[in-house]
C-alpha positions as CSV (number, residue, x, y, z in Angstrom):
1,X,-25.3,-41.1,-7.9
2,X,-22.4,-42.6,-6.5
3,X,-19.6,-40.4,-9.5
4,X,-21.5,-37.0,-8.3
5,X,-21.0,-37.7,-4.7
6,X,-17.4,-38.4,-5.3
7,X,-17.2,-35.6,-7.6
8,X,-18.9,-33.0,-4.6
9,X,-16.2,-34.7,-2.3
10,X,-13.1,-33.9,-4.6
11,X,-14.6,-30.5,-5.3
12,X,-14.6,-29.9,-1.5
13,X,-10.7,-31.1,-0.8
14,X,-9.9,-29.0,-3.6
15,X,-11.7,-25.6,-2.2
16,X,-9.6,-26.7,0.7
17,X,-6.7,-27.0,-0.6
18,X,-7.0,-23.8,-2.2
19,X,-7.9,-22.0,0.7
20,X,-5.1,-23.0,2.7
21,X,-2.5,-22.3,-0.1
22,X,-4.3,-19.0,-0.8
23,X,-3.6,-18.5,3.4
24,X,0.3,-19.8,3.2
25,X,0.8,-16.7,0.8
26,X,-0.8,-14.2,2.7
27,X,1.3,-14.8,5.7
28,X,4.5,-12.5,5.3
29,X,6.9,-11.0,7.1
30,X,6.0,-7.0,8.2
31,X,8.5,-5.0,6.8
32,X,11.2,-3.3,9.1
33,X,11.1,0.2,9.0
34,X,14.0,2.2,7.3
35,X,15.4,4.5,9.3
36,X,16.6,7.3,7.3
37,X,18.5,10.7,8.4
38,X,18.3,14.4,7.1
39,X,21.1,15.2,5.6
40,X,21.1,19.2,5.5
41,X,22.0,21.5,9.1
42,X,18.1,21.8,9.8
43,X,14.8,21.0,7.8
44,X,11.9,23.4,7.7
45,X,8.5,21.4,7.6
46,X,5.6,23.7,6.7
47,X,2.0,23.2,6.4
48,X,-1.7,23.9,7.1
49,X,-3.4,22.2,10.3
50,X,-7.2,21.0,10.7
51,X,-9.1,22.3,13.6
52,X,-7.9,24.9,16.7
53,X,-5.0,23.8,17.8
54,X,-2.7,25.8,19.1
55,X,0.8,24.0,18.9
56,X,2.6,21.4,17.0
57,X,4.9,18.7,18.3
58,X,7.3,16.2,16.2
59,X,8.0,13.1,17.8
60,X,10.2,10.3,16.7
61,X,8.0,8.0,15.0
62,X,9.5,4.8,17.3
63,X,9.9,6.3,20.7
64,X,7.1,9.2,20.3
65,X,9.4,11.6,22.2
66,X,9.2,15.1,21.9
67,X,11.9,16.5,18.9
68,X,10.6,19.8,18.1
69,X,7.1,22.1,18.8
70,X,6.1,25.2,17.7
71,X,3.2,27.6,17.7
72,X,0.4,27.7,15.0
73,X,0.4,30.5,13.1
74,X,-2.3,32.8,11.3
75,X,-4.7,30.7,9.1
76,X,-3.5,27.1,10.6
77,X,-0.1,27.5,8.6
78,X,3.2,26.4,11.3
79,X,6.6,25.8,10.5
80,X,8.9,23.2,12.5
81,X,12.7,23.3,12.2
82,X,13.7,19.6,12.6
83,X,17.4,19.2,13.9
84,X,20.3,17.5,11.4
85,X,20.5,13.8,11.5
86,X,16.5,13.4,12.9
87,X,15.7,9.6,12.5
88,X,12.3,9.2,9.6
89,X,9.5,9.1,10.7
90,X,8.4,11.7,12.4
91,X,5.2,12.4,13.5
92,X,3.8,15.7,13.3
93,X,1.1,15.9,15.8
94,X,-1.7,18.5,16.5
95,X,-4.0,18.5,20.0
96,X,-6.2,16.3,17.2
97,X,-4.6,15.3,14.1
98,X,-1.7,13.5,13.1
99,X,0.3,13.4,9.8
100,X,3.2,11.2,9.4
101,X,6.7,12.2,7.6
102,X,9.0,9.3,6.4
103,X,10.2,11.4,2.9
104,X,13.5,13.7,3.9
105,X,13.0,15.4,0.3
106,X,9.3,16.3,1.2
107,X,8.7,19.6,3.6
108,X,5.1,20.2,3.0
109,X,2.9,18.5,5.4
110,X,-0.9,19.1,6.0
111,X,-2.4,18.1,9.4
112,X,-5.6,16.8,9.2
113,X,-8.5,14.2,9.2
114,X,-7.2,12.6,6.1
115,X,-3.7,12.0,7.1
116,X,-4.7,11.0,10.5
117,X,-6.8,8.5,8.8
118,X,-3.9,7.3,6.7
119,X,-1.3,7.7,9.6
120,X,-3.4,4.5,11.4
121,X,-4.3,2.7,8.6
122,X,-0.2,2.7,7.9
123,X,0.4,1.7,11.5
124,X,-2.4,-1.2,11.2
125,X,-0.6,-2.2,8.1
126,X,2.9,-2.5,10.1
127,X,4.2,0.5,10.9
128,X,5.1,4.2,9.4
129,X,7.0,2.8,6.7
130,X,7.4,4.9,3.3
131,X,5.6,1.6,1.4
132,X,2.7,1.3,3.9
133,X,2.3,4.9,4.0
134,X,1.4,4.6,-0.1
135,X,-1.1,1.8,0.4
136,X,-2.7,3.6,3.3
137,X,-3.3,6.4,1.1
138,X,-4.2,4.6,-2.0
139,X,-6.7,2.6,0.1
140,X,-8.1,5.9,2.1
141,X,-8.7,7.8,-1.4
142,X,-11.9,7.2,-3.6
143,X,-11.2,7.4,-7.0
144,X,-12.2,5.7,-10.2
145,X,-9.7,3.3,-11.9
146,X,-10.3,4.7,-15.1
147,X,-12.0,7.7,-16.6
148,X,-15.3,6.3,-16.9
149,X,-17.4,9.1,-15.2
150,X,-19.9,10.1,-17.4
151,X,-20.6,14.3,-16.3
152,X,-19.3,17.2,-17.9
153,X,-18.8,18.1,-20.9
154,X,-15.8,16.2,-22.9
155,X,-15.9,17.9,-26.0
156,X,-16.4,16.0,-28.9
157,X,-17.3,12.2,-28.1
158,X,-16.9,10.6,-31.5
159,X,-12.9,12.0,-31.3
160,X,-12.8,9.8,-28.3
161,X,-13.4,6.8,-29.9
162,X,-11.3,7.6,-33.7
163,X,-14.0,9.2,-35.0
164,X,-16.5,8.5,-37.5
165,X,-16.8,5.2,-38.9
């Protein structure tokens, strides 16, 4: 009786042990965000924005001051010409929506629930940073691992596998 009481004891300091190594990992630094600049005279930023809105603003993703705005156009669609040397991120904001820009090479940017929702999940995860803008959006996105859906028509399922055997 006395061996499985010391064994439940050890087993306990162990999980312990565990748990607070398991902690001491998980406790990093938040990354700094990398302040990048455009490098061409001006940068057109395009896109399609959710909802009614009427005008676009981009604001410097650390102060939130006002760079830029411009007017929504026919079918949500706006365009935003972003002065030389503009500080990443920026943050494209409708009177709803918000997307988040932190890629100088990128100039398509939709407006909408989705990005709003990985805008915030970014900021919870330290900032608008290009690295926790990925995992934001890997986390906000349902999708399988693998192909392992079973509907629709593959064509045929013994190729899948090598064949006949």
């Amino acid at each position: 009786m006395q061996i499985i009481k010391k064994k439940g004891q050890l087993l306990i300091l162990l999980s312990g042990l565990l748990l607070v190594a398991c902690n001491d990992m998980q406790q990093s630094k938040p990354a700094k965000p990398v302040t990048e600049k455009y490098t061409a005279s001006t940068v057109l930023l395009t896109g399609k924005v959710q909802g009614t809105s009427q005008t676009i603003e981009a604001l410097d993703g650390e102060s939130q001051n006002v760079i830029v705005s411009a007017q929504v156009q026919e079918k949500g669609r706006y365009q935003l010409e972003i002065p030389a040397h503009t500080k990443l991120p920026i943050v494209l904001r409708s009177d709803e929506f918000i997307s988040v820009v932190t890629d100088s090479d990128v100039t398509n940017y939709d407006i909408n629930s989705l990005t709003t929702t990985i805008a915030a999940r970014a900021k919870a995860l330290g900032g608008y940073t290009r690295k926790n803008m990925v995992l934001a959006a890997s986390d906000s996105v349902n999708a399988p691992d693998a192909n392992k859906t079973s509907t629709g028509w593959r064509g045929d399922t013994t190729s899948q596998y090598g064949g006949w055997h």
